[in-house]
N, C-alpha and C positions, 0 to 999 in steps of 0.2 A: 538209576532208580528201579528200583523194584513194581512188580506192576503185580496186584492181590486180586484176589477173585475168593469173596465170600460165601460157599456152598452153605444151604438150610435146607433139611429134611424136618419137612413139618408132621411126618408122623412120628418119628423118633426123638425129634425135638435139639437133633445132633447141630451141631456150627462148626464148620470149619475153615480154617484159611488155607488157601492155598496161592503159590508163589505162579505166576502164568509165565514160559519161558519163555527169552527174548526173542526167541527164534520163531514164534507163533505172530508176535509183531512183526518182523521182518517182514511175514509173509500176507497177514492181513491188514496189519496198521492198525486198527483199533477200530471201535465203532461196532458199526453192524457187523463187520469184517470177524470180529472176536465171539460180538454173540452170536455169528452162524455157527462158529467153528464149536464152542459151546454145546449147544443145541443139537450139533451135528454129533459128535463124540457120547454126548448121552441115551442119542437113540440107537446108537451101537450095543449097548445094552438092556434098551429097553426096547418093547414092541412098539414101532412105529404106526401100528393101527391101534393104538388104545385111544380108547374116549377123550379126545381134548377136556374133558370137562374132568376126568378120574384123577389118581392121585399121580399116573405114570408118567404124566404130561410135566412141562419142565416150565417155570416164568425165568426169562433172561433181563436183566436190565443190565448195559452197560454206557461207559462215556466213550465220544469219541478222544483221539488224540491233542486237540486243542483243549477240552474243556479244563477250566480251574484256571489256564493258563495268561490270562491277560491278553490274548493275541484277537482278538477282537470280539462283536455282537455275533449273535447267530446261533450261538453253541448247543445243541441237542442234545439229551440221552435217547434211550430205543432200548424198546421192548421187545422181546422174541418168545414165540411160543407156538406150539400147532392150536392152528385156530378152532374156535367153537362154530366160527361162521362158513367159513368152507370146508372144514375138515382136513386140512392140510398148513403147509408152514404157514403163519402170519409173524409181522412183527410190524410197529407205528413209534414213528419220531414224536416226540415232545423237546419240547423250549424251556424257558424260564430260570430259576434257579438250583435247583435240585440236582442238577446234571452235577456244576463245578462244585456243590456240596460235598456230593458223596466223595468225587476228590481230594477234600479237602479230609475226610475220613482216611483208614488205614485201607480204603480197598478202593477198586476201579468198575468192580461187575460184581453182579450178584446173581446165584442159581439158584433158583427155589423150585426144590418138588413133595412130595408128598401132600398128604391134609391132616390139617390139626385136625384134633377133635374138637377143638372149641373154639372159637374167634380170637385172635390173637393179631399184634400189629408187630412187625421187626424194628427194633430199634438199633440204630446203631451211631457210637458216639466216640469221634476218633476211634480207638485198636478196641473200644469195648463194644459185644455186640450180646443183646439177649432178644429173646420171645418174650412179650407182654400180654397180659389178658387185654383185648378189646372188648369184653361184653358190653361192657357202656358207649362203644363205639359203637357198636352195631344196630342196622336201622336209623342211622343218622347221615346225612349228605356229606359232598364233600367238603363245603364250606366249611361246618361243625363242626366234622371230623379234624380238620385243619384245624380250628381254631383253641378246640377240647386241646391238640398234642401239644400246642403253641404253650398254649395256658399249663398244661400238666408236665411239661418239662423244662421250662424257664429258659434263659437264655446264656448261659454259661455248657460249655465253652461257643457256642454261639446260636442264635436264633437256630429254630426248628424248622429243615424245613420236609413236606409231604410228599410222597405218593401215595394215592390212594383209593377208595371205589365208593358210587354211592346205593342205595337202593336196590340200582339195576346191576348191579355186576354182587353183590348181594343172592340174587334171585336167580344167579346164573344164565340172564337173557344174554344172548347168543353176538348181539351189534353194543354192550356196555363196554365201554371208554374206562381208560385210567387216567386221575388227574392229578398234576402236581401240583402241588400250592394253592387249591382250589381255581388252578385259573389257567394253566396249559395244559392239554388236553393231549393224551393217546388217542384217537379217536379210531383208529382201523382195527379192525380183526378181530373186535370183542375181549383184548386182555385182561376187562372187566370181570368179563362171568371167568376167567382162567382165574383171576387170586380170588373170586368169590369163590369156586368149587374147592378152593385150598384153605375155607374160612380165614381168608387171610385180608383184614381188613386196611393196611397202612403200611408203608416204610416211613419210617422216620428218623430224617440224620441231621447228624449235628457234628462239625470240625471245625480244626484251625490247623490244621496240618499244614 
């Protein structure tokens, strides 16, 4: 099996797939393991003292190797990014069901850098992925947020489910949380104010891969 890794430049507006090579497994297994390696490779390029909060800064979300898989409770995705609160790497586990979702999509991880210009949520549904307008997201919690995407994009090819930010990560404070499904929680390092600084209000995916 192939293992995809999703890149979004939210100021170009660019998507692209790309194939992650077996060999990078080998070495990190998956997990946090892939989104350092990620993280690490992008600041090879970019100035690793820019503003956690600017557009240089990179959001990581990936699964570990179990998720999607049947093999039991527990399963996490994880979030990577240089943090707004220490100024240096962060990244915070989450639960729930989001993780074995995106699985179930054509991809495993996903890179987001740049900034819209305008609020926008990523969707991604199986191998189809776009940037949507959020404006009627924004300014609304996570609960709503969830339950607006839930209701605006039905349940074919299967329920919707969230990442997302509410108010505070909005507002770009420094300790805002990201949440999945309105009810598991990123809670460290402020990845909040990171996809706030990126007007980037939501992921939202949808598989049956």
């Amino acid at each position: 099996m192939e293992s995809r890794l999703l890149r979004v430049d939210l100021t170009t507006g660019e998507l692209k797939s790309e194939v992650i090579p077996h060999s990078i497994f080998e070495r990190w297994i998956g997990g946090s393991g892939i989104n350092n390696w990620i993280m690490w490779e992008h600041f090879l390029t970019h100035d690793i003292n820019c503003d956690p909060r600017g557009p240089d800064n990179i959001f990581v979300f990936g699964v570990g190797p179990l998720a999607g898989t049947g093999a039991g409770s527990g399963i996490k995705g994880r979030i990577t990014f240089k943090s707004p609160c220490y100024n240096m790497f962060g990244d915070s586990a989450g639960g729930g069901k989001f993780p074995y979702m995106l699985r179930f999509t054509a991809f495993e991880y996903i890179a987001i850098t740049g900034k819209s210009p305008k609020p926008v949520y990523l969707r991604i549904c199986n191998n189809e992925v776009s940037l949507e307008d959020a404006s009627h997201l924004w300014g609304k919690d996570t609960l709503q947020t969830h339950t607006m995407l839930r209701e605006e994009l039905g349940t074919y090819p299967s329920k919707v489910h969230t990442l997302s930010i509410s108010q505070a990560g909005e507002n770009q404070v420094g300790i805002a949380s990201v949440v999945s499904d309105a009810l598991r929680i990123h809670a460290r390092c402020g990845g909040g104010a990171v996809m706030g600084s990126k007007n980037l209000k939501a992921i939202a995916v949808q598989g049956n891969g």
